[in-house]
KELUMKOL-541074 format. One record per residue: residue number from 1; x, y negated, z negated of N, C-alpha, C in turn. Coordinates in pm, whole numbers. Each point is the difference from the previous one (the first is absolute). Example, Ala and Ser with C-alpha at 12.3 -4.5 7.8 and 13.67 -1.06 7.14 Angstrom:
% KELUMKOL-541074
   seq     n.xx     n.yy     n.zz    ca.xx    ca.yy    ca.zz     c.xx     c.yy     c.zz
     1     1319      569     -780      -89     -119        0       90     -120        0
     2      -35     -105       72       82     -119       -6      -77     -109      -73
//
This chain:
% KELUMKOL-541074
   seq     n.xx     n.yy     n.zz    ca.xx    ca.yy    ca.zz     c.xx     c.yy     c.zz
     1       84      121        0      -84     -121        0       87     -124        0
     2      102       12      -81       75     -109       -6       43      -20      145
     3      123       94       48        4      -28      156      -71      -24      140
     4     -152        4      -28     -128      -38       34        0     -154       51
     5       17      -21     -186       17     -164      -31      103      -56       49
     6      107       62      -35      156     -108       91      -42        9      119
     7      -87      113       84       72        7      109     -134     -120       97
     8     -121      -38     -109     -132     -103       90       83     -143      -52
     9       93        4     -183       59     -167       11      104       41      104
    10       84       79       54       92      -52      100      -70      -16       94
    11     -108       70       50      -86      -67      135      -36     -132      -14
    12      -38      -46     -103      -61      -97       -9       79     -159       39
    13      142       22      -81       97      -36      -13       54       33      151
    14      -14       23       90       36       77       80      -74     -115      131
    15     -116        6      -54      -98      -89      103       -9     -140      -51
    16       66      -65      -94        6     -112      -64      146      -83       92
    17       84      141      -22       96      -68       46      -27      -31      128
    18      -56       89      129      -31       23      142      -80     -129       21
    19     -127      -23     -126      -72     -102       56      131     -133       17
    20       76      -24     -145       74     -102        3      102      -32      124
    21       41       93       38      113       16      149     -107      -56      104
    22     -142       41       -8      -70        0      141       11     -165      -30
    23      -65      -48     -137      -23     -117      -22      104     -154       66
    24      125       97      -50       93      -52       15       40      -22      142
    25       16      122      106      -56      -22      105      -70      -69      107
    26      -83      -11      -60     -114      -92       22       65     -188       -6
    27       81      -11      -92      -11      -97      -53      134      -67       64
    28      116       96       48      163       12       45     -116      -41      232
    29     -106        3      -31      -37       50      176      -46     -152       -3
    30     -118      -50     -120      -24     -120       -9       80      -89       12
    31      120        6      -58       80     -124       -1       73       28      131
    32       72       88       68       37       28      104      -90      -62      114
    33     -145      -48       46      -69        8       75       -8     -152      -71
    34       40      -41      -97       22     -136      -21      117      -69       40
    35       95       80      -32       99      -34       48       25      -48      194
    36      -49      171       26      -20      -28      137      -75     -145      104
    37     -111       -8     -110     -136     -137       88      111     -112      -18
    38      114      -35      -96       20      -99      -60      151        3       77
    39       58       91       67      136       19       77     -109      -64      157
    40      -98       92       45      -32      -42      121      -12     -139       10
    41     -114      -87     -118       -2     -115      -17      117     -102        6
    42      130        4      -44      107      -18       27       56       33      110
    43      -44       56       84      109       16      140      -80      -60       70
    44     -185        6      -24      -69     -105      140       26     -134      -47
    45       16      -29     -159      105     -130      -19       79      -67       85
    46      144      124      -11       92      -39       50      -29       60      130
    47      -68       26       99      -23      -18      128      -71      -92       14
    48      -79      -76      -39      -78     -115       16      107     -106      -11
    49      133      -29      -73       59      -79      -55      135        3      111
    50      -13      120       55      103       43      120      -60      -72      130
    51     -104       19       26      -89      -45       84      -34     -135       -7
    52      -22      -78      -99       34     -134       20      119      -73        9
    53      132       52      -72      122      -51       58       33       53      168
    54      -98       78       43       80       26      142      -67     -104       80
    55     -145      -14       -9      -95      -80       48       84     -168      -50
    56      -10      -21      -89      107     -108      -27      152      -12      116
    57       52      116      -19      110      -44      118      -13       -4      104
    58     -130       65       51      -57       -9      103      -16     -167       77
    59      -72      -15      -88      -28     -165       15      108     -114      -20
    60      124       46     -120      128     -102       11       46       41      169
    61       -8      142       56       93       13       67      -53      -87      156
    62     -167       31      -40      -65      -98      157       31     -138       -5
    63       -7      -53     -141      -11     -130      -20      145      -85       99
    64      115      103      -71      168      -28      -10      -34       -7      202
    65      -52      104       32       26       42      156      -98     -135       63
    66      -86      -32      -50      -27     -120       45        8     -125      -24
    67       90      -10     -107       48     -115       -2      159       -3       84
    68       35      157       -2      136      -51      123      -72       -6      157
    69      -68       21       48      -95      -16       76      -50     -125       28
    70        1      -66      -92      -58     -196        6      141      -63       13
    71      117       37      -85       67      -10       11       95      -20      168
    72      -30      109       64      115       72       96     -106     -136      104
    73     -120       18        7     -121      -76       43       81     -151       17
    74      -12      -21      -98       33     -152      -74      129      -52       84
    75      120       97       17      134       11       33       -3      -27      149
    76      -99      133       48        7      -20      187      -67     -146       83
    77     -137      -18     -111      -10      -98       42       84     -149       -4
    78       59      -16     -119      115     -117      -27      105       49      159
    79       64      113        0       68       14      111      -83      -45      139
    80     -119       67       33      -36      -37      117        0     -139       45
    81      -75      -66     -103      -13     -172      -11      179      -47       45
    82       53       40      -94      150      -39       10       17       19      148
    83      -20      105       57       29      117      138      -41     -126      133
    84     -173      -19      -51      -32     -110       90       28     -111       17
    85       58      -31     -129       75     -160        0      127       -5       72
    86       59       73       18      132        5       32      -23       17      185
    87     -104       96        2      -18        3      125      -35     -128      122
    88     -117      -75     -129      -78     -111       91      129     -136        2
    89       67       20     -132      120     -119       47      104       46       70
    90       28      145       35       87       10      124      -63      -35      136
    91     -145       58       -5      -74      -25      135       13     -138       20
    92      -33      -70      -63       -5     -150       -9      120      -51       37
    93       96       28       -6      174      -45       -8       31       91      178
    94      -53      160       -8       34       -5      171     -101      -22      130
    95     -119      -97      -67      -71      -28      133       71     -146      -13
    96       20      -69     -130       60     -140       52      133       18       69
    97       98       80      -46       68       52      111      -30       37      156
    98      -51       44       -8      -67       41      156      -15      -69       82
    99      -94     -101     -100      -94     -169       97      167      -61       38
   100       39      -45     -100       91      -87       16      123       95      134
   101       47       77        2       81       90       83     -109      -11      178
   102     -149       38      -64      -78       -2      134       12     -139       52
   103      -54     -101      -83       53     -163       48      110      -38       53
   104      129       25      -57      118      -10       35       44       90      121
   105      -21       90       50       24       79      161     -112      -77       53
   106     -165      -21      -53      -54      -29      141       32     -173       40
   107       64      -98     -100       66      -85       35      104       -2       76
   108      135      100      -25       89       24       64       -5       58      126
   109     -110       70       16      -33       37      151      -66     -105       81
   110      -81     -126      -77      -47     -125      105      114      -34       51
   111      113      -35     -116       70      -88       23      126       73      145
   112       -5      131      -33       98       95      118      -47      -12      148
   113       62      -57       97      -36      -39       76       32      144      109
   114       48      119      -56      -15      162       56     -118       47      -34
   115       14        1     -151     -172       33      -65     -107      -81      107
   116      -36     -108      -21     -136      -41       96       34       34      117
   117      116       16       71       -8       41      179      -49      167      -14
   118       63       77      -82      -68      145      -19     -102       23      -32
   119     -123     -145     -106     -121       75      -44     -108      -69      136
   120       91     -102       73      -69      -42      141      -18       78       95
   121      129       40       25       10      114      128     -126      138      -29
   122       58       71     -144     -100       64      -57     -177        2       55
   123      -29     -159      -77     -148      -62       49        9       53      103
   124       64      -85      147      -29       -5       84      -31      100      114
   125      128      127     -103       -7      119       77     -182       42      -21
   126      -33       15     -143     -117       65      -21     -113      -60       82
   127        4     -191        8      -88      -21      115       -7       47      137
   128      114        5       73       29       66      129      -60      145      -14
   129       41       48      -98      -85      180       14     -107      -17        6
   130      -89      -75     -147     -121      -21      -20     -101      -32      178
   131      113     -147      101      -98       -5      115       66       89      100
   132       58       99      -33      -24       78      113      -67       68       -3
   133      -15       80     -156     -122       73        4     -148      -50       41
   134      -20     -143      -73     -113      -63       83      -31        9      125
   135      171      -87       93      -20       29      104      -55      145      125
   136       49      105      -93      -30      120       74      -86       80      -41
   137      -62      -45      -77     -119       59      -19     -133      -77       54
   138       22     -161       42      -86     -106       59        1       58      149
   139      126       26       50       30       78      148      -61      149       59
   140      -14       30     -142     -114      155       -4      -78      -57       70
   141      -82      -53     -152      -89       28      -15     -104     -124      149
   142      108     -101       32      -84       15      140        4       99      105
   143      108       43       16       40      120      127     -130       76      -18
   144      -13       44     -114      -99      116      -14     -164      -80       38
   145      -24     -134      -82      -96      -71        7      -26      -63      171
   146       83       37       53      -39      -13      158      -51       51       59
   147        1      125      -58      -68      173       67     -145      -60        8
   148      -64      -97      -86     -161      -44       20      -53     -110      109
   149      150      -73       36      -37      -49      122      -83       55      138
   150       86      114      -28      -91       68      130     -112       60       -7
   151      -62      -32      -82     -157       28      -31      -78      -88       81
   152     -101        8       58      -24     -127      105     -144      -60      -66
   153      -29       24     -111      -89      -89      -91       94      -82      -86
   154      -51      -96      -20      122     -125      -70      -31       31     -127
   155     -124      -45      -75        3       30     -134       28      112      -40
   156      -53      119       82      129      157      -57      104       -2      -16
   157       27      -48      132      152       -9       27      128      -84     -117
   158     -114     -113      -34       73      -96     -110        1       80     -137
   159     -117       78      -27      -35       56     -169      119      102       34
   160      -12       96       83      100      112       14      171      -23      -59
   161       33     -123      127      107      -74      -20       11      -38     -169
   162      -46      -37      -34       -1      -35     -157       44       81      -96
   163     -116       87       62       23      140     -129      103       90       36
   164       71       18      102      106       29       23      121      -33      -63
   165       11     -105       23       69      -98      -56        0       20     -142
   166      -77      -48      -51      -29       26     -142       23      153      -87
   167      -21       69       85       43      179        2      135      -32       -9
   168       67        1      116      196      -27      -20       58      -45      -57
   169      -56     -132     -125       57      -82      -27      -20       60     -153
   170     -129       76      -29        6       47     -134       77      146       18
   171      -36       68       92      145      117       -4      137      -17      -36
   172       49     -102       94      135      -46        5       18      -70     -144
   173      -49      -53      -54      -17      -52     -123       26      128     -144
   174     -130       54       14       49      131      -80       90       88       44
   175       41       57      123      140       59       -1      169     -127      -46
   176      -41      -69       42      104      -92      -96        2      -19     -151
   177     -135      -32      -52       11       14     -157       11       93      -61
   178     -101      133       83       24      100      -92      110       25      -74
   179      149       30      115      113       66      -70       57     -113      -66
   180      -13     -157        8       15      -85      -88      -38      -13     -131
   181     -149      103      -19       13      -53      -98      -16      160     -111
   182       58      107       82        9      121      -39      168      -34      -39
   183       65      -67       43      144      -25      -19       -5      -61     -115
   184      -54     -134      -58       -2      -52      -93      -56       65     -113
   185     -124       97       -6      -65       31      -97      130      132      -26
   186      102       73       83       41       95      -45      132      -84      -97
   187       55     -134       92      143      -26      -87      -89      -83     -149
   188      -96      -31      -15      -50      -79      -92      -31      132     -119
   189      -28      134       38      -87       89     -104      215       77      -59
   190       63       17      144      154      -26      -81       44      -50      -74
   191      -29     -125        1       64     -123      -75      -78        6     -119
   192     -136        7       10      -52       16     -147       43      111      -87
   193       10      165       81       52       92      -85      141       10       -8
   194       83     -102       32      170       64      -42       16     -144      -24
   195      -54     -114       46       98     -144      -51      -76     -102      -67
   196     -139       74      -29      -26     -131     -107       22       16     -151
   197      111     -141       -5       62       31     -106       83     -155      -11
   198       40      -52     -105       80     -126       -1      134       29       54
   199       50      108       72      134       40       55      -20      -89      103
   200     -152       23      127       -5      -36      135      -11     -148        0
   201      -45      -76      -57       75     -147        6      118      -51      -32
   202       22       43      -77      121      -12       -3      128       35      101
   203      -40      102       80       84       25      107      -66     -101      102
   204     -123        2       40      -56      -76       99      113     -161       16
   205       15      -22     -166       43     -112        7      152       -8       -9
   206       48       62      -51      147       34       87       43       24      139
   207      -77       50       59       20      -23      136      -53      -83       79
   208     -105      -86      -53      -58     -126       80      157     -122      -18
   209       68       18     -170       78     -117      -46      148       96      100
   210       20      107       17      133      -14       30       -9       -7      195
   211     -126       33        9       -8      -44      167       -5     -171       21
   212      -93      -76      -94       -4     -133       15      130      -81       -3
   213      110       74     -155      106     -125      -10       98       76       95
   214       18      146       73      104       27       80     -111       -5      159
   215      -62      -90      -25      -38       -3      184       54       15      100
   216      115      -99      -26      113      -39       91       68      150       27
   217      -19       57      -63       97      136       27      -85       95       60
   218     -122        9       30      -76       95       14        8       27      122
   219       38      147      111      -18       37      126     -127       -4       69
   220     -106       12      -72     -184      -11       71      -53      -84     -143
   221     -141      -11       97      -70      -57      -70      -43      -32      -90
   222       11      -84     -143      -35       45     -110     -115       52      -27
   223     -102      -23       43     -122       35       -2      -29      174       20
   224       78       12      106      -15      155       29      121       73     -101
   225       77      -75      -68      141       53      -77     -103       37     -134
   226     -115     -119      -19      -93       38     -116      -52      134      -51
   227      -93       20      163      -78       85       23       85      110        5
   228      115       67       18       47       95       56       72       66     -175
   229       63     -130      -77       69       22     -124     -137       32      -87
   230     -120      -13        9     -115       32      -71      -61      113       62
   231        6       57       56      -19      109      107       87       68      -60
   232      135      -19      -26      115      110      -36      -42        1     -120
   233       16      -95      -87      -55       25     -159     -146      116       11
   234      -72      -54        6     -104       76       35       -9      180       -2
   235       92      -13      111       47      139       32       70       70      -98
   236      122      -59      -75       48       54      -81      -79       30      -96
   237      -58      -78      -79      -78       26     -102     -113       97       19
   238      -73        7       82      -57      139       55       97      140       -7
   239      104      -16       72      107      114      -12       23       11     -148
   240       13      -83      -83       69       50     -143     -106       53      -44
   241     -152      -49       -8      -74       70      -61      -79      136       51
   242       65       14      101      -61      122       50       79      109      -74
   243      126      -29       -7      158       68      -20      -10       17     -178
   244      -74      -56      -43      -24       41     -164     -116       36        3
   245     -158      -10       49      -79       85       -3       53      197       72
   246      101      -61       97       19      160       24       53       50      -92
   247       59      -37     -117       68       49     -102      -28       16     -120
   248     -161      -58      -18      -58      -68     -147       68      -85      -61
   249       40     -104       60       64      -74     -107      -77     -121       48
   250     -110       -6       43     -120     -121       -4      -40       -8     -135
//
């Protein structure tokens, strides 16, 4: 009986202690699961606190990038201004150059008594072409305008004559301008794509001033010495830029 008894107090004792461990248990899980809410709470802390210093540098770093940005802004434009100033008082300094250089040859060429016999002869040549072409195309266009004489009604004969006439004189007309002015529109669309540029006056006018003050020395005409040294320029400068587009170096 006795060992009965020890053996329900050691059960008992037995389940006292078991409850206390479970208790305890219980109590080691509680604070653990406190611990835990109160570690997570602390890291969305310090991710929230991570997350606003990045968002923060975020914004020093746009701010910094746009203020070197107003900055660099600020800089190109002071340069450009500078860029254009410098430009408009050189422009200014080589067209008064220019005038004054253009004044001074086209004075020196009144006063050259080779210069005015060359830009006369010149004239005069172009008038002489100018009436021959008149003339021979006036010589057509009656030759042909005769063919209505022999019509033996007069007022036919006269309207015919007319419009004949008038036929030859606008043919002959457009076969003369045409390639005149297919010639000009091709050296003019040249000149715009290889020499417009402040280079081509500047040569223009070097060779107007060294034909004007060496007149006296010149073998032909100055006028045609013009045309022929602008013709060569011309040419060259076409050749160079063809000679670096074949190479990419346009």
């Amino acid at each position: 009986m006795q060992s009965s008894d020890e053996q329900l107090k050691n059960a008992e004792e037995l389940k006292k202690q078991s409850a206390r461990q479970e208790q305890q248990a219980k109590e080691r899980e509680r604070r653990a699961t406190i611990e835990a809410d109160r570690a997570r709470r602390e890291a969305a802390a310090a991710i929230a606190r991570a997350e606003q210093k990045e968002e923060a540098a975020i914004i020093a770093k746009n701010a910094a990038e746009h203020t070197k940005q107003q900055q660099e802004s600020i800089i190109k434009e002071k340069a450009e201004a500078l860029n254009r100033q410098y430009q408009v008082e050189w422009n200014v300094i080589g067209v008064a150059l220019i005038v004054y250089s253009l004044f001074a040859t086209v004075f020196t060429a009144i006063k050259s008594k080779r210069c005015m016999s060359d830009i006369t002869a010149a004239g005069k040549l172009i008038v002489k072409i100018a009436k021959g072409i008149v003339h021979v195309i006036t010589a057509l266009a009656s030759r042909v305008g005769s063919v209505g004489a022999k019509i033996p009604q007069p007022i036919v004969s006269t309207i015919v004559s007319y419009l004949l006439m008038a036929l030859i004189t606008a043919i002959c007309v457009v076969v003369i301008l045409a390639p005149l002015y297919l010639g000009i529109k091709a050296i003019s669309n040249c000149y715009t794509l290889h020499c417009w540029d402040e280079v081509s006056p500047l040569v223009a006018l070097v060779c107007l001033a060294v034909l004007v003050w060496g007149a006296e020395l010149m073998p032909l005409n100055i006028v045609l010495l013009m045309i022929l040294s602008h013709a060569a320029y011309i040419v060259v400068r076409w050749y160079i830029d063809g000679w670096r587009e074949a190479r990419g170096l346009a």
